[in-house]
Residue, then its C-alpha position, 0 to 999 in steps of 0.5 A: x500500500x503507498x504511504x504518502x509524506x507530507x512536509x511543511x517547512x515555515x520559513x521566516x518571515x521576509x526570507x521566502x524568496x531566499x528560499x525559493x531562490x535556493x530550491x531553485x539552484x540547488x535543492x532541485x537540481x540535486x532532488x532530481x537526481x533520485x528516483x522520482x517520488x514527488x508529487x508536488x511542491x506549493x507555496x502557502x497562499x491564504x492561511x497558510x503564508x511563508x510555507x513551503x509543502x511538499x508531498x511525496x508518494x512512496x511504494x511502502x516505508x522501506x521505499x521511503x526509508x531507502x529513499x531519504x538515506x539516498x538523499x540525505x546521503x548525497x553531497x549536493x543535497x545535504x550542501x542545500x540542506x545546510x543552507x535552508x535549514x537557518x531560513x526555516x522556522x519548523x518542519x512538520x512531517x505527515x505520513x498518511x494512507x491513501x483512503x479505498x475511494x476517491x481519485x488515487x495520485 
């Protein structure tokens, strides 16, 4: 059964574009050097302001534990992850179950 993570990361105030600006040049570039697992990134619009969410798909939790130690076991990404890290506030994680009916991502 797929399980499902959803991440919230709240950046400080007045450093989202910062953010941004990092995902862009160089926490994509080495994100998608790994299996693609992402579904989406968003960005907070009303309620939800200065947070960056993101939601992957995994076949099960040794896939989504195989994955994490590829990325946090690369070099470019972890250089990424030492430089978001001081621009977040909190990280929230969610693991989640897709529900029997509806539309399956």
């Amino acid at each position: 059964m797929a399980i499902y993570e959803l991440r919230t990361y709240t950046v400080t105030v007045g450093k989202m574009n910062d953010v941004i600006e990092l995902y862009k040049t160089l926490g994509w570039p080495a994100l998608s050097k790994h299996p693609n697992k992402l579904c989406s990134y968003f960005t907070g619009d009303i309620g939800a302001l200065n947070q960056i969410i993101h939601l992957w798909k995994f076949d099960d939790e040794a896939d989504r534990r195989a994955f994490w130690n590829g990325v946090f076991s690369d070099p470019e990404f972890m250089n990424f992850a030492k430089q978001l890290r001081p621009l977040l506030q909190n990280q929230e994680n969610k693991l989640m179950l897709g529900a029997p009916w509806g539309p399956q991502v």
